[in-house]
C-alpha positions as a Python dict, from the first residue, in 0.01 Angstrom:
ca = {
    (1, 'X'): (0, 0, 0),
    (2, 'X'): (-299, -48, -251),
    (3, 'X'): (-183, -215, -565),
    (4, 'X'): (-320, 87, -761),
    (5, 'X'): (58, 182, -673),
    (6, 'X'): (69, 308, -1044),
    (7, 'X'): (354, 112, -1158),
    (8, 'X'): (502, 88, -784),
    (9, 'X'): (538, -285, -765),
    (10, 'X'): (205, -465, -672),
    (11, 'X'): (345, -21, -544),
    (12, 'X'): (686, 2891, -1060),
    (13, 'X'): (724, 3194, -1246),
    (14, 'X'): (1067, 3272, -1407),
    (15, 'X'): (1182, 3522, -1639),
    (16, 'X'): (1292, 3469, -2007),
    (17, 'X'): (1641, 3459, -2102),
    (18, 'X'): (1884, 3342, -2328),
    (19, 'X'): (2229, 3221, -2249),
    (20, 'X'): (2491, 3027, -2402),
    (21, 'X'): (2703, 2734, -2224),
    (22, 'X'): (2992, 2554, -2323),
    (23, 'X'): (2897, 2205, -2424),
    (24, 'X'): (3143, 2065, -2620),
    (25, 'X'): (3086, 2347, -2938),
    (26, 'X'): (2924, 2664, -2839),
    (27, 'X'): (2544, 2612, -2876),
    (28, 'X'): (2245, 2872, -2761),
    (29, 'X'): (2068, 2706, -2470),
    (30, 'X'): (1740, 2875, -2429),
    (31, 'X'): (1633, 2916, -2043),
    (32, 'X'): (1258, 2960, -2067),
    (33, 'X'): (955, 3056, -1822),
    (34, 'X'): (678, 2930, -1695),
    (35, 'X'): (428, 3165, -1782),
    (36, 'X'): (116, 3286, -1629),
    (37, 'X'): (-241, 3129, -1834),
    (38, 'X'): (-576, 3158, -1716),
    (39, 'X'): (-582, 2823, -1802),
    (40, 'X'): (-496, 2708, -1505),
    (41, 'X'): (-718, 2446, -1382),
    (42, 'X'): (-776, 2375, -1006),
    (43, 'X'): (-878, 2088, -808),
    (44, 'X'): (-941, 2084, -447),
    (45, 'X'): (-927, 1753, -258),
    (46, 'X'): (-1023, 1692, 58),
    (47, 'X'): (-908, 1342, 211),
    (48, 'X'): (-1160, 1287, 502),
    (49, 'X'): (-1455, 1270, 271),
    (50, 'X'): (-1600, 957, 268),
    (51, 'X'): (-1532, 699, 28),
    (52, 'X'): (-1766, 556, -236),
    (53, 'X'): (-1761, 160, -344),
    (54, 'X'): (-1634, 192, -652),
    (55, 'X'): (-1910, -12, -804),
    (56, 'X'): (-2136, 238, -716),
    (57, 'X'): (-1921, 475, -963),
    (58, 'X'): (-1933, 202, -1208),
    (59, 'X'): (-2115, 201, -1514),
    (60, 'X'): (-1969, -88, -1705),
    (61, 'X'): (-1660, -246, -1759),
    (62, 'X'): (-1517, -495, -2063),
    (63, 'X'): (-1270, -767, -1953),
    (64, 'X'): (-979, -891, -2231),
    (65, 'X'): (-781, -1186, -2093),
    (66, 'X'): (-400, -1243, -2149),
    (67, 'X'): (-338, -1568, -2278),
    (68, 'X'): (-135, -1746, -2039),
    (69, 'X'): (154, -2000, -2224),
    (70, 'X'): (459, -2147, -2067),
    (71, 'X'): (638, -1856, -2273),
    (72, 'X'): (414, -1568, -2099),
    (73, 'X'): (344, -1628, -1739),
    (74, 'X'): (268, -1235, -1624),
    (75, 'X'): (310, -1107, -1240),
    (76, 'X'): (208, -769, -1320),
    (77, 'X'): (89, -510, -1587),
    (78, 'X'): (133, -167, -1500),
    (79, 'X'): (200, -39, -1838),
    (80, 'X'): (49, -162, -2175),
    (81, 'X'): (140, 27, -2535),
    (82, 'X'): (-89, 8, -2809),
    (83, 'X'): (-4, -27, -3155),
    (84, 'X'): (-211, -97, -3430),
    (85, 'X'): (-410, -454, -3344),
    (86, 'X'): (-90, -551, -3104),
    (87, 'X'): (-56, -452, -2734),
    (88, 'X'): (323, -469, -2592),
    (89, 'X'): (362, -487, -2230),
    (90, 'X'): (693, -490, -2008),
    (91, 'X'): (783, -645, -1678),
    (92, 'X'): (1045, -594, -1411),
    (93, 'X'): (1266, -845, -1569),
    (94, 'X'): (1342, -730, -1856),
    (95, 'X'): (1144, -917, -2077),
    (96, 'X'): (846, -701, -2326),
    (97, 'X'): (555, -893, -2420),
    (98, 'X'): (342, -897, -2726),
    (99, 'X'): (-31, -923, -2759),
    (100, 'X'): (-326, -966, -2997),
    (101, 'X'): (-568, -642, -2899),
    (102, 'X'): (-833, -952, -2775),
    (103, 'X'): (-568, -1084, -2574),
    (104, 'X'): (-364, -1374, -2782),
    (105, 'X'): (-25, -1399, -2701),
    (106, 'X'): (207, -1330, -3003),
    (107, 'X'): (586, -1325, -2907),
    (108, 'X'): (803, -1185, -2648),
    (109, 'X'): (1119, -1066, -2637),
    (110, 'X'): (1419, -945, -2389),
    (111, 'X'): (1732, -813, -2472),
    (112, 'X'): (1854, -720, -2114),
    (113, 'X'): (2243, -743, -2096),
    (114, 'X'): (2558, -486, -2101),
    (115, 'X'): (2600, -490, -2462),
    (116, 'X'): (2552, -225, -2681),
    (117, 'X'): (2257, -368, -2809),
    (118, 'X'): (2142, -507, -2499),
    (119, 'X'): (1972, -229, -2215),
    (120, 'X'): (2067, -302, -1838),
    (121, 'X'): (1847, -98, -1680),
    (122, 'X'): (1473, 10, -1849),
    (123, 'X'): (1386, 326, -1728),
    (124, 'X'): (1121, 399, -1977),
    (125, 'X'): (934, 270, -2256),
    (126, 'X'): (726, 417, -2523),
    (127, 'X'): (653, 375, -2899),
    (128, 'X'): (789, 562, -3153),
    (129, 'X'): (692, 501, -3540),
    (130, 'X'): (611, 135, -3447),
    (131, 'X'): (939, 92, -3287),
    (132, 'X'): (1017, 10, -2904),
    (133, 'X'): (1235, 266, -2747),
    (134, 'X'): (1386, 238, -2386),
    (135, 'X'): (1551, 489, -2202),
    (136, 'X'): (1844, 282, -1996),
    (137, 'X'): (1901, 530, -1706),
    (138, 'X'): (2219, 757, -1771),
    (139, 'X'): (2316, 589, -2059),
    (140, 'X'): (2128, 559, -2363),
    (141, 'X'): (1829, 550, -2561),
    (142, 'X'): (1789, 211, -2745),
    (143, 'X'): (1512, 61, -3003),
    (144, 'X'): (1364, -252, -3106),
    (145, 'X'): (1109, -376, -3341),
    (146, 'X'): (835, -594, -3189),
    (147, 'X'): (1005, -890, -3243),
    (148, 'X'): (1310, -755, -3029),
    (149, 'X'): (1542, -665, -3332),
    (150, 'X'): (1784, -370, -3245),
    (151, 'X'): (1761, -82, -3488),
    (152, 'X'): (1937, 228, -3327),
    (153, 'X'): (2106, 399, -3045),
    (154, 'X'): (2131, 763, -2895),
    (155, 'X'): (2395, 790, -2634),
    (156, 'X'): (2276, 1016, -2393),
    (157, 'X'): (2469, 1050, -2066),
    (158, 'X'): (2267, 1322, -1790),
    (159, 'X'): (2104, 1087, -1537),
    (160, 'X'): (1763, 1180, -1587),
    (161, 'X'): (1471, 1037, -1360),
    (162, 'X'): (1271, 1011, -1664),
    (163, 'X'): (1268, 1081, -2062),
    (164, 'X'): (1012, 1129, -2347),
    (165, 'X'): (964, 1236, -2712),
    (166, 'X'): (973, 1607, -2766),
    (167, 'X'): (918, 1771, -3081),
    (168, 'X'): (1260, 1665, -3284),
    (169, 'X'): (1455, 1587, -2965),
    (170, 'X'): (1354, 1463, -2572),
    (171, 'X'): (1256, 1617, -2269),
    (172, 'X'): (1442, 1495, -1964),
    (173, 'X'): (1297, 1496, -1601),
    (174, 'X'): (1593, 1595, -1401),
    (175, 'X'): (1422, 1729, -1081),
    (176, 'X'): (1684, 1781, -809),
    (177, 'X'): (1952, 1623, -1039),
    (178, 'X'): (2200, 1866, -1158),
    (179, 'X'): (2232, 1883, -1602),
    (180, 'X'): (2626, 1888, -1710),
    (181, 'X'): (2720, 1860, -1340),
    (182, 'X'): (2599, 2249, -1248),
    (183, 'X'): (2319, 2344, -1381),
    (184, 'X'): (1996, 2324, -1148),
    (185, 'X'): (1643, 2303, -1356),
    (186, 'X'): (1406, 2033, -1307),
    (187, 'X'): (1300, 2044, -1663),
    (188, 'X'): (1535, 2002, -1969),
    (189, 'X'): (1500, 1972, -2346),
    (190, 'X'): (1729, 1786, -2588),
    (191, 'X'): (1773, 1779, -2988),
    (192, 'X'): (1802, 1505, -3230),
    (193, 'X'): (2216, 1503, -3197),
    (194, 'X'): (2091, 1482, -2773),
    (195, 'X'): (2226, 1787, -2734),
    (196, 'X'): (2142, 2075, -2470),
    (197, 'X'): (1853, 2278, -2595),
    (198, 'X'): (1629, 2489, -2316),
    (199, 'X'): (1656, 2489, -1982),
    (200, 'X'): (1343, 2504, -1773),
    (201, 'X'): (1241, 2551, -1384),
    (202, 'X'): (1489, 2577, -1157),
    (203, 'X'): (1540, 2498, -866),
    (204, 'X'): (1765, 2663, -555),
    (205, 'X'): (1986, 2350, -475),
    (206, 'X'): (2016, 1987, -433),
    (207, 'X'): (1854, 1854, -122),
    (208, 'X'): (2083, 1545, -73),
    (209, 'X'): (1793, 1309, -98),
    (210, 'X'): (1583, 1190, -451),
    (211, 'X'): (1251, 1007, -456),
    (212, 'X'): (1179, 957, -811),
    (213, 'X'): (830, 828, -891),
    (214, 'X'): (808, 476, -1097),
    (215, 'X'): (570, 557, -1366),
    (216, 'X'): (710, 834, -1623),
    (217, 'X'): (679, 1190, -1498),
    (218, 'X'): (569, 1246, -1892),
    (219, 'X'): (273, 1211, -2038),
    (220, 'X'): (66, 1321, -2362),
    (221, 'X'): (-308, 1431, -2378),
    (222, 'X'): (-400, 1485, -2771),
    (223, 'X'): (-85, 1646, -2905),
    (224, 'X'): (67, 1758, -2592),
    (225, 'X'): (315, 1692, -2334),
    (226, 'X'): (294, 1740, -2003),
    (227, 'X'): (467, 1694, -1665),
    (228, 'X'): (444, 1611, -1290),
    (229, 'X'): (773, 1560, -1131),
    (230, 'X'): (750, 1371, -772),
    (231, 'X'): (679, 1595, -465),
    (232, 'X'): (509, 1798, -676),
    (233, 'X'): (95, 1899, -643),
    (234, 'X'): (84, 2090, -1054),
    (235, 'X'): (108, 1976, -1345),
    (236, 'X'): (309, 2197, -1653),
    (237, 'X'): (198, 2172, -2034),
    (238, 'X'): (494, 2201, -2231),
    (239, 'X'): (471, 2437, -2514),
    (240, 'X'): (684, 2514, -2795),
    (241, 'X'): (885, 2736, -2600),
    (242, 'X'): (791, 2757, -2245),
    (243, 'X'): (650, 2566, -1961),
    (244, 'X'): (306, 2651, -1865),
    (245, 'X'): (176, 2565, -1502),
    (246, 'X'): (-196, 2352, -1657),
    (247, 'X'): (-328, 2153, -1359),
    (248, 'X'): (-325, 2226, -957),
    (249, 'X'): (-404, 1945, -717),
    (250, 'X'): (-552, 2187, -384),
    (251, 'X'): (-483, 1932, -116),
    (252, 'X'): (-471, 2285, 90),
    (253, 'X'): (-325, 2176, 456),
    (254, 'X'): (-292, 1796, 393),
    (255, 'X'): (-15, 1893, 113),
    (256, 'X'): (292, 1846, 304),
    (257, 'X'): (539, 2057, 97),
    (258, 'X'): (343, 2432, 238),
    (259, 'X'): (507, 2728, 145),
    (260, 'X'): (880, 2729, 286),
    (261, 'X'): (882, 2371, 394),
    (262, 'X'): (1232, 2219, 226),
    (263, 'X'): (1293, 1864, 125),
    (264, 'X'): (1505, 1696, 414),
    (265, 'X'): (1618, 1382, 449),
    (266, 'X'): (1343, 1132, 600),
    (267, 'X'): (1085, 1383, 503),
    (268, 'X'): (869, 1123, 416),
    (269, 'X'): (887, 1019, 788),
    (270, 'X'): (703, 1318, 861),
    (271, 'X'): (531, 1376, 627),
    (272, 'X'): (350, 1049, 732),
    (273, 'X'): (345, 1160, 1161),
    (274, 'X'): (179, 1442, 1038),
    (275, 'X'): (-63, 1253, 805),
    (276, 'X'): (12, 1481, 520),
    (277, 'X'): (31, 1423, 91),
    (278, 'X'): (376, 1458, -74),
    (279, 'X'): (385, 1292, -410),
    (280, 'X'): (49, 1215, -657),
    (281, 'X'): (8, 1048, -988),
    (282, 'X'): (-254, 1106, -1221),
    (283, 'X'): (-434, 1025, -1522),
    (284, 'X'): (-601, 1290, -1681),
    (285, 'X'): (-839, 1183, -1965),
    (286, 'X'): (-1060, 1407, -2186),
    (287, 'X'): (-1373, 1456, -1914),
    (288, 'X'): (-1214, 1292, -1570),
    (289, 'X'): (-881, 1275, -1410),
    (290, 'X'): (-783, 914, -1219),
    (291, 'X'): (-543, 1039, -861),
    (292, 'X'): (-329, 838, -584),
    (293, 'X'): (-198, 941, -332),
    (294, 'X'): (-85, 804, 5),
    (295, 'X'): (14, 923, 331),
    (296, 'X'): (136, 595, 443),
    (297, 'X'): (93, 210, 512),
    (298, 'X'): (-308, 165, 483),
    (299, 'X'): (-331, 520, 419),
    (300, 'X'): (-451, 518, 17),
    (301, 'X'): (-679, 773, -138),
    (302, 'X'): (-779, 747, -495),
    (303, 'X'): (-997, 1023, -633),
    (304, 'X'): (-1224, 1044, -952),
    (305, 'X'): (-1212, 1421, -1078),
    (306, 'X'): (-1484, 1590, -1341),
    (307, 'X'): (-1267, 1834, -1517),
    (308, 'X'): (-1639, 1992, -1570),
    (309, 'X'): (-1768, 2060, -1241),
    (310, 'X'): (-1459, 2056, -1067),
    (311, 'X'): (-1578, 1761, -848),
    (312, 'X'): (-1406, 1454, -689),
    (313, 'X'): (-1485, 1201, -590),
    (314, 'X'): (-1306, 932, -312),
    (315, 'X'): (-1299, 570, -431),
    (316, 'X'): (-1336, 292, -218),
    (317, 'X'): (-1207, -8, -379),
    (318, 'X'): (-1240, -272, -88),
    (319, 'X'): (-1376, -628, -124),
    (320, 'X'): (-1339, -706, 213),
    (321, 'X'): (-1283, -496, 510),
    (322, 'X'): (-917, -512, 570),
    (323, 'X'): (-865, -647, 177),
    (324, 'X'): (-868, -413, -167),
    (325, 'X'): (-842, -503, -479),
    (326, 'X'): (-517, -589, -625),
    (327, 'X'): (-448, -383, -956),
    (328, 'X'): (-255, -127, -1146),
    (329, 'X'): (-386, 191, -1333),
    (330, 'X'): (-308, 185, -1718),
    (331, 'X'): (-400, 496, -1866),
    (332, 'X'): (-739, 681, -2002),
    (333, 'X'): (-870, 591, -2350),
    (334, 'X'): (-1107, 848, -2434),
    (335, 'X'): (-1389, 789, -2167),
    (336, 'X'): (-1317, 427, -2054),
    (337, 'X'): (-973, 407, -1797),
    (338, 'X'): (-781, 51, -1840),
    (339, 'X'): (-663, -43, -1562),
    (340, 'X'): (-467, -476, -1480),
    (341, 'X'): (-631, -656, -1223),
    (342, 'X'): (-546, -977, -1066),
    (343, 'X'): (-750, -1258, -1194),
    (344, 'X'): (-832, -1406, -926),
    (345, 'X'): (-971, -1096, -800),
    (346, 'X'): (-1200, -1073, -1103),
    (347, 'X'): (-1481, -1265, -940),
    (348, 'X'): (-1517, -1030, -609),
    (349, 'X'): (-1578, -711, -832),
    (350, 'X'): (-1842, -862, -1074),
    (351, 'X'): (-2045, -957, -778),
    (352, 'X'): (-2013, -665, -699),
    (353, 'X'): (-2211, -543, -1042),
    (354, 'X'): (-2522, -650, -1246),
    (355, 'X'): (-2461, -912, -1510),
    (356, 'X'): (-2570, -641, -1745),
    (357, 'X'): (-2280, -422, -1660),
    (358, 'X'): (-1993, -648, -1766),
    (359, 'X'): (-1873, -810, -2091),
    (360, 'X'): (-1604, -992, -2219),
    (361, 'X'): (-1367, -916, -2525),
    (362, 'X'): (-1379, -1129, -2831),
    (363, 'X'): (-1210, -1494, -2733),
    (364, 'X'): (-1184, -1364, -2323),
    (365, 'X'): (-1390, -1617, -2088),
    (366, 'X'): (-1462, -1611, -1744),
    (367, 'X'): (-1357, -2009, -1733),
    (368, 'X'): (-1011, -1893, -1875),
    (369, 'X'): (-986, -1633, -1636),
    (370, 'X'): (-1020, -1801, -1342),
    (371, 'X'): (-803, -2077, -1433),
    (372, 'X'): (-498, -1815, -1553),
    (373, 'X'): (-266, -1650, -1294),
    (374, 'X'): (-195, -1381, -1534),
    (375, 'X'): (-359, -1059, -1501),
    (376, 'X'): (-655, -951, -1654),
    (377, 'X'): (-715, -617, -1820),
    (378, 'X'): (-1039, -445, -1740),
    (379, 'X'): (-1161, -113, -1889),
    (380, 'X'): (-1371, 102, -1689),
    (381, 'X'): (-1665, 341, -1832),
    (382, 'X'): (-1787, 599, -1484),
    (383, 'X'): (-2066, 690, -1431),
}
């Protein structure tokens, strides 16, 4: 699979009602809609249009470096935080990793364990008021100053695929996971005491089978918060009180989940015999959307999307024939997307450019670079 696996190792209309549930003390649970908008932003995609070398698409890039020490040897970077002049970035082992903005390494830290204090399982990470916070799946929501201090915990105990900051509380991804062992909504909302607040799409029942994406199924544009659960082709703004359906990706016939097709176990099987999408992630920025999708082994499609005109276009990030290169998307910021590319991969896509059309951060070399193993971060301005 391309390495653009977005954090996959180097891999609706309802009616308004309110009910109340017994949780503990009697609290109002609000079960909300997803309302109609003219809003609604489509995107058709069409997978056997030919692919364009991404350096074609390129207008320039800027490369930063991450210092390699004996104390920060990096395999991967599929997620980087900002904060302030610092950049924190986690691995697969626990351990989170802090960074000058040009690159310097600063400190690390890891707390992984089974104590209180300690998280065994990071499901999530994200920033909030300067602070780490991870969500350990099922358990708990824990945080850490940057130099790996613990400051607080929030027990909270629905096994939700994913979690992020919403208004006072959290939103919880719990797509085909049932919420206080009944209720069936993909979409729920918690307070500051992590109690149950609204309740929002359902769904009919539990398939037996789960394919949770790796990257988090939330993510913020501006001031909002949106969502894209796995095996699904729209994405839902979250408002104050509702969930709105905000983005459609129009695969049209390659979208495997038609109308009336159920999730089965092995669907993925066939989804791939019958060459057909069932899971994207996305990017969306403030003028283009990054996509990925795949339909199986050697079977990647990565799209560039004007939100303007509407149009995509089908990347092509080969260096070789039968070889692509080997990196992870980070996220948008503003018009330039970041993404982490292998270093020594660095080399094959400036050739690939005009001198003119790359740079290098403050302190970031190309000597360095190609003598580093870590990963390189390289931010991309389109066309």
């Amino acid at each position: 699979m391309n390495k653009v696996r977005k954090q996959i190792p180097y891999c609706t209309l309802f009616v308004l009602m309110v009910c109340c549930l017994g949780c503990g003390s009697k609290k109002e649970v609000t079960e909300s809609e997803s309302v109609p908008t003219n809003g609604l932003q489509s995107y058709k995609l069409d997978i056997r249009e030919d692919k364009i070398p991404v350096a074609d698409l390129i207008q320039s890039i800027k490369i930063t470096r991450l210092e390699e020490t004996q104390e920060s040897l990096l395999k991967a970077v599929g997620q980087v935080e900002f904060h302030e002049d610092k950049m924190i970035i986690p691995d697969n082992r626990g351990d989170f990793y802090v960074y000058s903005k040009t690159g310097e390494f600063l400190n690390k830290f890891n707390r992984k364990g089974e104590g209180p204090e300690e998280y065994s399982r990071r499901t999530d990470f994200w920033l909030e008021n300067g602070l780490i916070a991870i969500y350990i799946y099922g358990q708990s929501i824990n945080r850490y100053d940057l130099e790996g201090n613990f400051i607080s915990r929030d027990r909270l105990n629905e096994r939700a695929e994913h979690v992020y900051p919403y208004k006072s509380g959290y939103a919880l991804d719990m797509h085909f996971v049932y919420t206080q062992d009944s209720l069936k909504y993909s979409l729920v909302t918690v307070d500051n005491e992590m109690k149950l607040d609204k309740i929002l799409l359902p769904f009919e029942k539990y398939p037996g089978v789960r394919n949770p994406q790796f990257r988090n199924s939330f993510f913020t544009l501006d001031d909002d918060l949106f969502y894209l659960h796995s095996m699904s082709d729209t994405v839902y703004r979250i408002t104050a009180d509702s969930v709105v359906p905000f983005i459609h990706y129009d695969f049209q016939e390659d979208w495997y989940f038609q109308s009336g097709v159920e999730v089965k176990p092995r669907f993925s099987e066939e989804s791939q015999r019958k060459k057909q999408a069932w899971f994207v992630l996305n990017h969306i920025g403030e003028s283009h959307i990054y996509l990925y999708t795949t339909l199986g082994p050697r079977m990647d499609y990565d799209f560039l999307i004007d939100r303007e005109t509407k149009r995509s276009t089908s990347i092509d990030w080969r260096i070789s024939p039968n070889e692509k290169l080997d990196f992870y998307t980070i996220d948008w910021n503003g018009d330039e997307f970041l993404i982490s590319l292998r270093s020594s991969h660095l080399t094959n896509l400036l050739k690939q450019l005009d001198q003119e059309q790359y740079s290098f951060s403050e302190g970031t070399t190309l000597e360095e670079i190609e003598s580093s193993e870590n990963p390189v971060l390289v931010s991309i301005k389109f066309k």
